[in-house]
C-alpha positions as CSV (number, residue, x, y, z in Angstrom):
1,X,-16.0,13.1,-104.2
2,X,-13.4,10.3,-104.6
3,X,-14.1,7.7,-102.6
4,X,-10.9,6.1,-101.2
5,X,-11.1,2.5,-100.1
6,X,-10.3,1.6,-96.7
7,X,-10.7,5.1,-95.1
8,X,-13.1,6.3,-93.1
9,X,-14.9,9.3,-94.3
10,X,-15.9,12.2,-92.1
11,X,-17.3,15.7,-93.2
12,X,-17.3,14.5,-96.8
13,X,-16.8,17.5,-99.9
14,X,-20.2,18.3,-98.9
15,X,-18.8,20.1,-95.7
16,X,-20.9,20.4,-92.5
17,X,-19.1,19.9,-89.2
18,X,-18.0,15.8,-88.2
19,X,-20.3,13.9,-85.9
20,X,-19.0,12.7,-82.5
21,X,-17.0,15.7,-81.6
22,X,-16.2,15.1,-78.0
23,X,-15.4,18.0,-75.5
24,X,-12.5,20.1,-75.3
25,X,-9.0,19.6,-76.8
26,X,-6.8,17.3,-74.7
27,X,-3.8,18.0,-76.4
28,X,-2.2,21.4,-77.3
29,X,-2.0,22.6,-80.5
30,X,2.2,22.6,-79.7
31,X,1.4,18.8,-78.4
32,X,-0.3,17.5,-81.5
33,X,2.3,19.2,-84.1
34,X,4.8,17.2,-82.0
35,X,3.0,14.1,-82.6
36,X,2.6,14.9,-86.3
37,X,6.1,15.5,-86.6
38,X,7.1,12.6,-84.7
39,X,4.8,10.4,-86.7
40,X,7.0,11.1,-89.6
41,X,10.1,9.2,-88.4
42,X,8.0,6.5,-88.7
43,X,10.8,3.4,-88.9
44,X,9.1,2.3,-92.0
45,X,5.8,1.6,-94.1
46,X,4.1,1.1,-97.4
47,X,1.1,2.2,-98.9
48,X,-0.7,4.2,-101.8
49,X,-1.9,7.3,-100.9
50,X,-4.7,9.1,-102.9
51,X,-5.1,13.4,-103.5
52,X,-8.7,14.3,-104.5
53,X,-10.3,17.8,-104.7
54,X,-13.6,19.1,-104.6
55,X,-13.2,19.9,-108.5
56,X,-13.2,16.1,-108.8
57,X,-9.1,16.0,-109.7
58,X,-7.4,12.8,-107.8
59,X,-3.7,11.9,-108.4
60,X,-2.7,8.6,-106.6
61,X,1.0,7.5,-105.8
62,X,3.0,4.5,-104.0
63,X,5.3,4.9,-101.8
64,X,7.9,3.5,-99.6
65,X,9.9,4.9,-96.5
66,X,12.3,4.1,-94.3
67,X,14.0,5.8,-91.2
68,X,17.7,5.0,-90.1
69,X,18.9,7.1,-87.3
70,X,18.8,10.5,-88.4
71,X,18.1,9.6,-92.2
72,X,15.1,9.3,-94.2
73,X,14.8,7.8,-97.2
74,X,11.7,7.1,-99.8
75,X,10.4,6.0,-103.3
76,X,7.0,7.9,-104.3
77,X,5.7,6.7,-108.1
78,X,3.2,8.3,-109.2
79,X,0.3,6.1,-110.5
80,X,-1.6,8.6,-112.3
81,X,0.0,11.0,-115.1
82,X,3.1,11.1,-116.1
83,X,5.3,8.1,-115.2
84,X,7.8,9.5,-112.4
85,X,9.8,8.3,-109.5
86,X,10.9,10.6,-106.9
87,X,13.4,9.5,-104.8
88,X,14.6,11.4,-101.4
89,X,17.2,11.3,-98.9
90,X,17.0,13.9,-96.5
91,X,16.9,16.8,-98.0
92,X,17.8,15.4,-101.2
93,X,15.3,14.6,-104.2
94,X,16.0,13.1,-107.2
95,X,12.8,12.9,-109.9
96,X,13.3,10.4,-112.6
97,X,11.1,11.0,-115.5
98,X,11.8,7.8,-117.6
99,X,9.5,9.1,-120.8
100,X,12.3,11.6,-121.3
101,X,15.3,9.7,-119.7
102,X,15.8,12.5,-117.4
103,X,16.6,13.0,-113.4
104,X,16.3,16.5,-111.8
105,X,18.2,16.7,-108.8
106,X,16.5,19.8,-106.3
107,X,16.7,20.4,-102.5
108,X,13.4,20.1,-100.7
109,X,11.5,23.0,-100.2
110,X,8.3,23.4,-97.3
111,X,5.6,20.5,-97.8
112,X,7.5,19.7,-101.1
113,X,7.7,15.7,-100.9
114,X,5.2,13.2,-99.6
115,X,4.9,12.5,-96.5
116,X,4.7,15.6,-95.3
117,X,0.9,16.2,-95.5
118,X,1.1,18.9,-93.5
119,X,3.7,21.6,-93.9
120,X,4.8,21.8,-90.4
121,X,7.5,24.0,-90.7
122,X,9.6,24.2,-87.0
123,X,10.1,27.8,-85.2
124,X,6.9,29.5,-85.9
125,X,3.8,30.5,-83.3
126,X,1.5,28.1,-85.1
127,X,-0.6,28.2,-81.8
128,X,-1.5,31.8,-82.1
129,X,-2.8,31.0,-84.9
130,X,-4.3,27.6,-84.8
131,X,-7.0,26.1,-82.2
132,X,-7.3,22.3,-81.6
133,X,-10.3,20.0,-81.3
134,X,-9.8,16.2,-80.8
135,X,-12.6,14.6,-82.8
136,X,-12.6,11.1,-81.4
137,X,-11.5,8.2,-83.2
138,X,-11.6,6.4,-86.8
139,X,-9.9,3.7,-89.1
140,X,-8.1,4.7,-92.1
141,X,-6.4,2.5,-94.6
142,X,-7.5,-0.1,-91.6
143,X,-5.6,1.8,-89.0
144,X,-7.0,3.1,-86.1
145,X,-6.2,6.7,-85.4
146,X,-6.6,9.7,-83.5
147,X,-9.0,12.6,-85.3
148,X,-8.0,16.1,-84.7
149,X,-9.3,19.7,-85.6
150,X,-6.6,22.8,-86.0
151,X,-9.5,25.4,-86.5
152,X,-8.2,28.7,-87.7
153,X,-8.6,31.7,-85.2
154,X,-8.6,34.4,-88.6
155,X,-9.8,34.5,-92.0
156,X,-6.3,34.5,-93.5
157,X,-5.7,30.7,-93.5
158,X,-7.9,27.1,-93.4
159,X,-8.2,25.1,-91.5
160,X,-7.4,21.3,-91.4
161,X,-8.7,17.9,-89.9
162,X,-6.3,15.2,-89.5
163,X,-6.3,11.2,-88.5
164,X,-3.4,9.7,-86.9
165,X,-2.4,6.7,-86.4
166,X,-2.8,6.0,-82.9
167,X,0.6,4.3,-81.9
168,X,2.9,6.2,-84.0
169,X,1.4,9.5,-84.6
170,X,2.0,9.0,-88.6
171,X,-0.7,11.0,-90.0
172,X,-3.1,8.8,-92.5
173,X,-5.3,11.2,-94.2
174,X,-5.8,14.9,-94.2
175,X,-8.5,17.5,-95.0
176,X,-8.6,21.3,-95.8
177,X,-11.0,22.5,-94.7
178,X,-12.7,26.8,-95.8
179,X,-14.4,29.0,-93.8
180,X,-17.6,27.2,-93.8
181,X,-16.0,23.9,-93.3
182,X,-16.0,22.3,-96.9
183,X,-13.6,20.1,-97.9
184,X,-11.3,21.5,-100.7
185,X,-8.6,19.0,-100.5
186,X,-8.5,15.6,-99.0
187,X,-4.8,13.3,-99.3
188,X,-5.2,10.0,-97.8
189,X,-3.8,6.4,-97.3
190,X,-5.9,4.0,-99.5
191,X,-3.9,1.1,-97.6
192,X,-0.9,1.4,-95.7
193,X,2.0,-1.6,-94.3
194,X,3.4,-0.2,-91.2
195,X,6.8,-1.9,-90.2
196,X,7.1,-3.1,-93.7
197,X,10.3,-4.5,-95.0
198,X,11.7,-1.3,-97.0
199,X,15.3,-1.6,-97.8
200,X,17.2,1.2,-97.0
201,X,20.0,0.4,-99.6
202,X,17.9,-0.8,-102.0
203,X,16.7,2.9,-102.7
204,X,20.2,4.2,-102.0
205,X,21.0,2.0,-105.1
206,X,18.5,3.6,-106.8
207,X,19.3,7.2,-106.2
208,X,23.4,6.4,-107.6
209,X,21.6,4.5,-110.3
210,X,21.6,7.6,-113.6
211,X,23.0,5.2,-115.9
212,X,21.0,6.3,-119.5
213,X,19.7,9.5,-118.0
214,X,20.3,12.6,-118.2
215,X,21.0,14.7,-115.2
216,X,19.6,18.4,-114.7
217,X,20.8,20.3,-111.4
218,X,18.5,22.7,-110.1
219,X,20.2,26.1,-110.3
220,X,19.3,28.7,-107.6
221,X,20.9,30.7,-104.9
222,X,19.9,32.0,-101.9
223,X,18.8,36.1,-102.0
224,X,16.5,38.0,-100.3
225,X,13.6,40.1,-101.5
226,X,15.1,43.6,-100.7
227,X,18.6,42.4,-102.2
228,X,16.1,41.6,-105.6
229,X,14.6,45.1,-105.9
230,X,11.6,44.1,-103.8
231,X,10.0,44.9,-100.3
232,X,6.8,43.5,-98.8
233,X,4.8,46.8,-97.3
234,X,3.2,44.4,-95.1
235,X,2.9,41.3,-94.1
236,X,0.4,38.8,-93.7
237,X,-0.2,38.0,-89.7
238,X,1.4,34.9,-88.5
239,X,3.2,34.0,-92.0
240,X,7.3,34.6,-91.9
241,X,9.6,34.5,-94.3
242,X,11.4,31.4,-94.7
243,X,13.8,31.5,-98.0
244,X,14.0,33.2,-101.1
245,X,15.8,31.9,-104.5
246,X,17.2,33.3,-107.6
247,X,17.1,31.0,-110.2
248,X,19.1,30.4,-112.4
249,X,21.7,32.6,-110.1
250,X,24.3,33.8,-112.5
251,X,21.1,35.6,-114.8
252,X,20.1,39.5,-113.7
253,X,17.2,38.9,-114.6
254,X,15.7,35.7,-113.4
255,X,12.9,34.0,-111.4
256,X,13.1,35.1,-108.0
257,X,10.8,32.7,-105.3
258,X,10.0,33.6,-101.8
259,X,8.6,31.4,-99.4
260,X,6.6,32.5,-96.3
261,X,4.9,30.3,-94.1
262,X,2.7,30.2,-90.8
263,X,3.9,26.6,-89.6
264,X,1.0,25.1,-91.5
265,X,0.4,26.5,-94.6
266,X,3.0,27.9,-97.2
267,X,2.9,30.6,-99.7
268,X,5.5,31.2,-102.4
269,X,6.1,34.9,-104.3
270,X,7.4,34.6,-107.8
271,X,8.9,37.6,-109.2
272,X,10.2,37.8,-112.8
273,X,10.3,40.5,-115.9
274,X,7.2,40.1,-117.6
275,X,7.5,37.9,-121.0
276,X,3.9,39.0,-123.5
277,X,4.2,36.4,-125.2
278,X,3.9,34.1,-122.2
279,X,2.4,36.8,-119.5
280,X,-0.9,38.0,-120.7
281,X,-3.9,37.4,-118.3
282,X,-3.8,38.7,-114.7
283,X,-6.4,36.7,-112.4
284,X,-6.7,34.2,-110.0
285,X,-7.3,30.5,-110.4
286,X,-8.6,27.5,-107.7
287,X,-6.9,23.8,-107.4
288,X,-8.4,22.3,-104.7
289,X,-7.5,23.6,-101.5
290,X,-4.4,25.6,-103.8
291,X,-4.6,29.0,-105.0
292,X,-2.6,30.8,-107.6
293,X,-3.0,34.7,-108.5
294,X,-1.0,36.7,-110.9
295,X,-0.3,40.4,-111.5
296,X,2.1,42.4,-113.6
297,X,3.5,45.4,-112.1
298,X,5.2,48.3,-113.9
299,X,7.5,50.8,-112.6
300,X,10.3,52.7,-113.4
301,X,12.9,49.7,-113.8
302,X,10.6,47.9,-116.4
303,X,7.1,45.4,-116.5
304,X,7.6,42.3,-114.0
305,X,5.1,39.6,-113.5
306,X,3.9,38.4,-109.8
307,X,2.2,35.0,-109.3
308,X,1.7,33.6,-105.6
309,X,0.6,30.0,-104.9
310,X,-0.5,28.9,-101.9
311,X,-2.8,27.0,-99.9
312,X,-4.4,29.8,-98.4
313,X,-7.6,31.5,-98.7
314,X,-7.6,33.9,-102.2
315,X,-7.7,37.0,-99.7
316,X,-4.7,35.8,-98.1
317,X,-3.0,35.7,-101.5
318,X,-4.3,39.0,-103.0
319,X,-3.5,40.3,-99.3
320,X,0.6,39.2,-100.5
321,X,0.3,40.6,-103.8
322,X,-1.2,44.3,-102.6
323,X,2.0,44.6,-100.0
324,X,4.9,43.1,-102.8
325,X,6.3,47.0,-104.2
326,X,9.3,47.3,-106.6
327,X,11.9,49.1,-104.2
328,X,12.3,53.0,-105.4
């Protein structure tokens, strides 16, 4: 495992359950999302955050954020890979890849953009879904903060262990965890400025700044699977739909994405004619904590290829795949 400097480690990639666990919940699982989501309209901070598997991957970025009113806005660079600034407002990111002198300009989609660790998607019964267990307390990035457990009450999602920062609720550093409580994924604060003096124009200017770049729009529109040719059989208990895309929308034939989600963890359906050249091995393949399976399908309309991606377990994916049918 990484080890990320200034945070404190519990239940490290070797698994086994954290020590100090102390009684039951005294929060909600409803209450602590509420924090969690409250934590992220933090007025502003600072800080580098760190993503490390149990494969040994790690990708490290900076970021800055800022809350005004009803407005976010934030820098992330990434430190590792290729050199790329992503700039939000709202719902509005802007990537700026400065190797190729190019900005794409997208909407943000479910657990998308930094910070949101967690997915926490709004309107769904993550409770029946989801048990908490407060942990105690820790330091992160030299915060204190607040340790919970969201334990999982089936096999078709993992669970997660979150700190908190105690006064604001932002969340510091996250784990996910499988069924036997290994760590697949951790994302955490290396060192973190809270109340730090972010300039919310300053990265305004930023955004209107394309001067030398070229600018590529994300084309999709909004559809819906039945409306594509497709229909899911069945569905995966507690995940709902939450959009579907075509992409680019004027084609016939084009890349269709579908989002479902439990109010933790996402999983996206792509649906598009198969290509040989490009589609050739059906399997599935681990990330971290992310899981990605693909499958071509063949009926009377022609070959398509299906991948899902999600942070799920890979039953949970191959569970999507089985119940996606071309419609007769």
């Amino acid at each position: 495992m990484v080890s990320l400097a200034g945070a404190q480690s519990i239940g490290q990639f070797g698994g086994g359950a954290p020590a100090g666990v102390v009684g039951p919940s005294q929060r909600s699982v409803a209450e602590w999302l509420a924090r969690l989501q409250q934590g992220s309209r933090v007025p502003s901070y600072i800080g580098t955050f760190v993503v490390s598997s149990a494969s040994g991957a790690m990708s490290s970025s900076r970021i800055w954020h800022v809350c005004e009113g009803d407005v976010q806005l934030e820098r992330v660079d990434a430190l590792t890979g290729v050199p790329r600034s992503t700039l939000r407002r709202n719902d509005t990111v802007m990537t700026f890849l400065p190797d190729a002198r190019v900005v794409t300009l997208d909407q943000r989609q479910l657990g998308a953009v930094f910070p949101n660790l967690l997915n926490l998607a709004q309107g769904l019964p993550v409770a029946d879904y989801y048990d908490a267990r407060e942990l105690g307390r820790g330091r992160v990035a030299g915060c204190d903060a607040e340790i919970v457990q969201l334990l999982p009450r089936d096999e078709w999602r993992y669970g997660y262990r979150i700190w908190s920062e105690r006064r604001t609720g932002l969340v510091l550093k996250t784990q996910t965890l499988n069924a036997h409580g290994r760590v697949l994924e951790q994302a955490a604060f290396s060192e973190v400025q809270l109340d730090a003096p972010v300039q919310a124009e300053q990265l305004r200017q930023m955004m209107a700044n394309t001067q030398g770049y070229r600018i590529v729009k994300a084309e999709h529109a909004r559809t819906t699977p039945q409306a594509e040719g497709w229909q899911l059989t069945t569905m995966v208990p507690g995940f709902e739909a939450r959009n579907c895309y075509r992409r680019p929308p004027s084609a016939s034939a084009s890349l269709v994405q579908c989002l479902f989600s439990d109010g933790l963890a996402t999983v996206s359906l792509f649906m598009q004619p198969l290509d040989p050249a490009r589609h050739q091995q059906e399997g599935a393949v681990a990330m971290g904590a992310t899981q990605t399976l693909t499958r071509r399908v063949v009926d009377r309309s022609g070959q398509w290829w299906v991948t899902a991606v999600g942070e799920v377990p890979p039953a949970t994916l191959q569970a999507f795949v089985r119940g996606l049918e071309r419609i007769p």
